[in-house]
ZAMARGU-4260 file (C-alpha; in steps of 0.2 Angstrom, whole numbers, plus 5000, padded with zeros to 4 digits):
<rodrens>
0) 5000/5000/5000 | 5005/5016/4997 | 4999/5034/5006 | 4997/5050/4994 | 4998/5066/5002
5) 4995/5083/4989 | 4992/5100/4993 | 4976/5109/4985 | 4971/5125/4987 | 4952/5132/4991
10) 4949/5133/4973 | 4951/5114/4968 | 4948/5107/4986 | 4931/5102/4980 | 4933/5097/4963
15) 4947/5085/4970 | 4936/5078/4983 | 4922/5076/4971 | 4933/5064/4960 | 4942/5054/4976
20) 4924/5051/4979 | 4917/5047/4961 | 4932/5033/4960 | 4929/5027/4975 | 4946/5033/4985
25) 4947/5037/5004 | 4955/5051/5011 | 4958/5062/5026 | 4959/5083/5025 | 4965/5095/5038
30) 4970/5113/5035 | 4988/5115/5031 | 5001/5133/5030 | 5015/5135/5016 | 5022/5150/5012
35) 5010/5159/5024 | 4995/5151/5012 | 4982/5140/5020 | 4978/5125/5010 | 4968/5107/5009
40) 4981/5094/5014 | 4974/5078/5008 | 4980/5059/5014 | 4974/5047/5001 | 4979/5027/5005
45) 4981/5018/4990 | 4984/5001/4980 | 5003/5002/4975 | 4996/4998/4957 | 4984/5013/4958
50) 4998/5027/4963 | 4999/5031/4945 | 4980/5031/4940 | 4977/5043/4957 | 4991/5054/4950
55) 4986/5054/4933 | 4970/5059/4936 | 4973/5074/4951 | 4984/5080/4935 | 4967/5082/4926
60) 4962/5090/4937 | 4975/5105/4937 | 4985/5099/4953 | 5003/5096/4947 | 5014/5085/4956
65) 5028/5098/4961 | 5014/5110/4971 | 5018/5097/4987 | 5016/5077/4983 | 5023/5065/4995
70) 5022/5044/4993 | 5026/5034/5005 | 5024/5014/5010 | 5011/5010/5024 | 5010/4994/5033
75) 4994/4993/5032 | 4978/5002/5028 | 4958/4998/5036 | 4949/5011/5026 | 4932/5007/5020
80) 4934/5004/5002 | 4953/4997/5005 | 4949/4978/4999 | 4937/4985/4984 | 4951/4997/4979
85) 4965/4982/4980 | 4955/4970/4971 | 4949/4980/4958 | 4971/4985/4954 | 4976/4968/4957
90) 4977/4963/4941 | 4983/4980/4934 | 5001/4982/4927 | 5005/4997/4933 | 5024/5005/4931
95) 5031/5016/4947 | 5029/5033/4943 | 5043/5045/4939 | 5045/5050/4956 | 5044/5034/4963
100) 5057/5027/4950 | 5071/5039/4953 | 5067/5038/4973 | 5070/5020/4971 | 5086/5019/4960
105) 5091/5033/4971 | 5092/5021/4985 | 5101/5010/4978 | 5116/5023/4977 | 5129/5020/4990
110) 5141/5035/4994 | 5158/5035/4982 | 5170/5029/4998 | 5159/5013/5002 | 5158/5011/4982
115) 5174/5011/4979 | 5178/5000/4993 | 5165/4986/4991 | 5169/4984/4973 | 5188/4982/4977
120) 5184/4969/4989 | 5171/4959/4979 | 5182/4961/4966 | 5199/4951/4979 | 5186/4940/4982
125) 5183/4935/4962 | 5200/4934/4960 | 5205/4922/4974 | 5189/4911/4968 | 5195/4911/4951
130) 5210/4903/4956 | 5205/4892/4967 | 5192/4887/4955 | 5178/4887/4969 | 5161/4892/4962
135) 5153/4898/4979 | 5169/4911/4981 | 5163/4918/4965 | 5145/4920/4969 | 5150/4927/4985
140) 5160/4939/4976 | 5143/4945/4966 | 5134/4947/4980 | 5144/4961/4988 | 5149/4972/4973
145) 5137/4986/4973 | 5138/4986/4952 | 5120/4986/4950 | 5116/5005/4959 | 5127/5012/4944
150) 5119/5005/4929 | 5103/5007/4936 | 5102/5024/4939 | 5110/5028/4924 | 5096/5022/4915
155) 5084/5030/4924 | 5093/5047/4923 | 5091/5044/4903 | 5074/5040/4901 | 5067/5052/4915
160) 5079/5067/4908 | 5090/5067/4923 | 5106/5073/4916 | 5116/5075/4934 | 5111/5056/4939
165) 5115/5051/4923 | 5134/5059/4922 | 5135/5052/4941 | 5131/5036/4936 | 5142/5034/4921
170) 5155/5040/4930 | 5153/5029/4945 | 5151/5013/4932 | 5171/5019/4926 | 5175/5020/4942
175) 5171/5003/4947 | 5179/4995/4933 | 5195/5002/4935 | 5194/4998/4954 | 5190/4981/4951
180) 5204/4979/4938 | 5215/4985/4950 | 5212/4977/4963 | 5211/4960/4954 | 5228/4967/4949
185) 5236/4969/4964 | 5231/4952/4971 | 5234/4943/4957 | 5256/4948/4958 | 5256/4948/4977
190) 5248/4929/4975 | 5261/4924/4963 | 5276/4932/4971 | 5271/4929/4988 | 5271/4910/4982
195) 5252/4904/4986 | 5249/4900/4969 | 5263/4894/4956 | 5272/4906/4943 | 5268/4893/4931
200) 5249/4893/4932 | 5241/4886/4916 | 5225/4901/4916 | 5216/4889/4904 | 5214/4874/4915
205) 5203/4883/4927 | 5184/4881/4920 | 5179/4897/4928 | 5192/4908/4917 | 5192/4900/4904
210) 5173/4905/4899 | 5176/4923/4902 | 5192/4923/4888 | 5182/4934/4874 | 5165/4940/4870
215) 5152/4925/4867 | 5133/4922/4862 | 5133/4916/4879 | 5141/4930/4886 | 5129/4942/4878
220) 5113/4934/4881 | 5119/4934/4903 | 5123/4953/4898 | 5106/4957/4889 | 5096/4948/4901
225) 5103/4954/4916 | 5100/4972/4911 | 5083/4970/4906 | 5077/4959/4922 | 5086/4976/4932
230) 5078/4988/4925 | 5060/4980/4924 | 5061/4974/4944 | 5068/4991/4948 | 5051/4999/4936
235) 5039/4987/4946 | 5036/4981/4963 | 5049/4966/4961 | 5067/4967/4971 | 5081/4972/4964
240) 5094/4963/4975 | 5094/4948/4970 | 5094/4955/4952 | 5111/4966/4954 | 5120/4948/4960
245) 5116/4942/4939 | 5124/4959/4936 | 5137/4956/4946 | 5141/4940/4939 | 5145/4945/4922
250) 5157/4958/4926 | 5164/4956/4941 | 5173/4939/4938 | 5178/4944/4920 | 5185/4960/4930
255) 5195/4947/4941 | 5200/4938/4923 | 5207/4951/4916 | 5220/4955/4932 | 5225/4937/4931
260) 5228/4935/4914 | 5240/4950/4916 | 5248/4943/4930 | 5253/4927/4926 | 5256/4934/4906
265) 5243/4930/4894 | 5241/4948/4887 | 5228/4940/4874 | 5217/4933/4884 | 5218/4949/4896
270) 5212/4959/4880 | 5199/4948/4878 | 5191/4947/4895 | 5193/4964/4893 | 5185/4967/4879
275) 5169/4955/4885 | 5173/4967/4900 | 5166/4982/4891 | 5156/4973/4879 | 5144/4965/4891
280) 5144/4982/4902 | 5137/4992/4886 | 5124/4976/4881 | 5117/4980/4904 | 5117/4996/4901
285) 5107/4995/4883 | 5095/4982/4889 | 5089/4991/4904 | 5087/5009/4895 | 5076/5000/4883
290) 5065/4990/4894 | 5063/5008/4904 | 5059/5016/4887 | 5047/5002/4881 | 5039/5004/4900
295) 5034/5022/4891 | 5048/5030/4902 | 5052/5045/4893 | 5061/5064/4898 | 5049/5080/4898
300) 5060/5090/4889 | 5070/5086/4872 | 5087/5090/4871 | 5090/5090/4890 | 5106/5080/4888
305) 5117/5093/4879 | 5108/5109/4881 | 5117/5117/4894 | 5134/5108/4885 | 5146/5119/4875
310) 5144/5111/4858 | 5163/5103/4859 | 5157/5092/4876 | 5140/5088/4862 | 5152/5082/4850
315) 5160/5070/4862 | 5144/5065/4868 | 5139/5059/4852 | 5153/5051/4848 | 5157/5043/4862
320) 5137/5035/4861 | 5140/5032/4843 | 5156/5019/4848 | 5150/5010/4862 | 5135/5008/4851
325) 5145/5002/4835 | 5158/4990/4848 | 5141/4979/4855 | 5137/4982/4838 | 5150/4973/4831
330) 5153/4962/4843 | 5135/4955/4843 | 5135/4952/4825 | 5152/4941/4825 | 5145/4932/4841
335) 5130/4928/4830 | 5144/4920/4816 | 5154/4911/4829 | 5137/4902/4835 | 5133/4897/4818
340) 5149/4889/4815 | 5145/4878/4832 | 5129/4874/4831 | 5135/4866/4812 | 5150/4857/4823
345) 5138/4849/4836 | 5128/4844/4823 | 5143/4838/4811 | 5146/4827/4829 | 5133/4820/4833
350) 5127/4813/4815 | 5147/4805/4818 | 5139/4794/4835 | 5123/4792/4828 | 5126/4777/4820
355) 5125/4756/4830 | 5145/4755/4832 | 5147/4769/4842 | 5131/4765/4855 | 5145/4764/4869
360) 5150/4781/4866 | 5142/4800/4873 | 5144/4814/4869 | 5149/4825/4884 | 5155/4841/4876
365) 5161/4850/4861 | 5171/4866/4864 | 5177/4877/4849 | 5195/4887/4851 | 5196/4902/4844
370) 5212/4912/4837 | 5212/4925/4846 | 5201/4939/4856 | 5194/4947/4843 | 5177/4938/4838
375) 5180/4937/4822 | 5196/4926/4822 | 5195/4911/4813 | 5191/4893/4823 | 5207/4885/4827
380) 5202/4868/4836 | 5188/4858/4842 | 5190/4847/4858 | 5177/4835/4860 | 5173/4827/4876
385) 5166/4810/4877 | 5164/4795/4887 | 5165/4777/4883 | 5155/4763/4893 | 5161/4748/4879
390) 5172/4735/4885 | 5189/4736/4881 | 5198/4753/4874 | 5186/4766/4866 | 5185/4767/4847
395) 5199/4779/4835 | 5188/4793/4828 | 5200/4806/4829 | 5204/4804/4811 | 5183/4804/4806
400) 5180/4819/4816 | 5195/4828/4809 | 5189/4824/4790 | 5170/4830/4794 | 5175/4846/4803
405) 5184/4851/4790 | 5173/4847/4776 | 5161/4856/4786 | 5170/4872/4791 | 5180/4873/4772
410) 5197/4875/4782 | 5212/4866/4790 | 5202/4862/4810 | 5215/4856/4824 | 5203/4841/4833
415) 5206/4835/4850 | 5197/4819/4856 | 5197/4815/4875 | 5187/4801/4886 | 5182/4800/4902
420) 5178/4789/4914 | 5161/4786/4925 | 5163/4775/4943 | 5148/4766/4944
</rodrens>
């Protein structure tokens, strides 16, 4: 439930009252002084779905929100049309308001020490669960890192024309990501030359690094998701903390990649984790401004983002949008190509096993090795995964696979075949 208090004055006391009472709203009235004025203040306790229908229409009726409005969250309220007015919004979809948005996302900021401190931690904490390959030092990681305020707010400072929140926000998102490089930096050397973890480290025998190498389909459905299951529980009654953990985990970790790449002197594969770094950042931040827009989230005033800019700070602006746009761009469309490409090798796979002889044999997985970091490098090798439950040694198709891959992909395909075994 929600509680509407608004200010009226003699004039439209009784023409708001009338109304409250046509649509079948309670409310209390008392005499109230601003400025030396006296006025109506009126208490009206609503459906949380119905704050935007009650503001709507006292608009109509010529009382604007910025003469005195407060909402506020009640326990509870025993009026006598409560349960008519609850049942009859129950099954309306109804946005927060504008104000209610921005008040919302404007609890979720933290102030810039505890920021920058919580992400450096969660950071630390991604890193050393990276290393030690421990999923649940990851998630706790996520938990912590206060990412989701940022790109939250960011979006609601777009689509509600609030350029300070907005520049804030940006800012506070740069911020983060170069604390958390950082800081995944930093503990990434002192582990190495303090000798907890060995200098010769092979990165790419640790499952949870080695998904966060370079920008995936995978990659960018998490991103894309993520952003728009944000933004539509921060624009609704649904919570948003458990929704900033999914945006935490997919930066926060490829964050901590990135640092231990460097460290231990993969400066490719630190690119790419970098480069999904940004990637899947831009693809949040995208996803949530356009589930706010598609709610009908939309600034009062056009051109409120560079009208008070000097025209060179308009420029950059544009251009800076127009790069980030055309990076997810790109990146999105080769990610389409490299998905392609596998979904052909799966298939090339499993017509291989389909047939009697090989009924012993499962496929477990098939993983495709890229070049490089850029998403458009050409397949290098395909390492597929299988397990043998036959008697005796599993069957050669190293030589078969190799010949159908490369029928399939028109070039020269590296193919690595290993088994494993099941105790029963």
């Amino acid at each position: 439930m929600r509680q509407i208090q608004v200010l009226v004055s003699d004039e439209q006391r009784q023409t708001v009252t009338d109304a409250l009472q046509e649509e079948g709203f309670d409310y209390v009235r008392q005499r109230a002084w601003r400025n030396g004025d006296q006025e109506w203040l009126l208490e009206i306790p609503v459906p949380t779905d119905a704050v935007g229908y009650v503001l709507d229409l006292l608009d109509e009726l010529g009382v604007r929100e910025e003469q005195f409005t407060v909402i506020g969250s009640v326990e509870a309220a025993m009026t006598p049309h409560t349960e008519q007015l609850k049942e009859r919004f129950a099954s309306d979809f109804d946005p927060l308001t504008k104000p209610e948005l921005r008040s919302k996302a404007g609890d979720m900021s933290r102030d810039f020490r505890s920021f920058v401190a919580m992400i450096f931690l969660s950071a630390i904490i991604a890193t050393a669960g990276l290393l030690a390959n421990s999923p649940a030092v990851v998630v706790g990681s996520m938990v912590i890192a206060p990412i989701v305020g940022p790109v939250l707010t960011a979006s609601v400072g777009a689509t509600t024309g609030d350029r300070p929140m907005l520049v804030n926000s940006i800012f506070l998102q740069a911020t983060g990501l170069v604390v958390a490089l950082g800081g995944s930096l930093a503990v990434s050397f002192l582990l190495q030359y303090g000798g907890f973890v060995p200098d010769a480290l092979d990165i790419s025998s640790l499952d949870l690094v080695t998904v966060r190498f370079a920008p995936g389909i995978l990659s960018i459905t998490v991103g894309l998701a993520a952003g728009a299951a944000a933004a539509f529980g921060l624009a609704t009654k649904g919570p948003t903390s458990l929704i900033g953990v999914m945006i935490a985990a997919a930066l926060i970790p490829a964050a901590a990649t990135v640092g231990i790449a460097a460290a231990w002197g993969y400066p490719r594969i630190a690119l790419g984790s970098l480069l999904l770094l940004v990637v899947t950042l831009i693809l949040i931040n995208v996803a949530a401004l356009t589930v706010l827009v598609a709610l009908r989230y939309r600034p009062e005033q056009s051109g409120w983002l560079t009208a008070a800019a000097p025209q060179p700070r308009q420029s950059v602006l544009l251009l800076t949008a127009v790069a980030l746009l055309a990076i997810g761009g790109v990146v999105v469309g080769a990610s389409v190509q490299q998905i392609a490409y596998e979904q052909q090798v799966n298939q090339e796979v499993e017509d291989v096993f389909a047939g009697d002889e090989y009924e012993s044999v499962e496929i477990v997985t098939t993983r495709v090795r890229y070049g490089g970091i850029s998403p458009f490098q050409e397949p290098q090798a395909v390492t597929v995964t299988l397990s043998y439950t036959g008697d005796g040694s599993p069957p050669q198709v190293g030589d078969q696979l190799d010949e159908r891959l490369g029928a399939a992909g028109g070039q020269d395909i590296r193919v690595r075949v290993q088994f494993v075994e099941y105790q029963q």
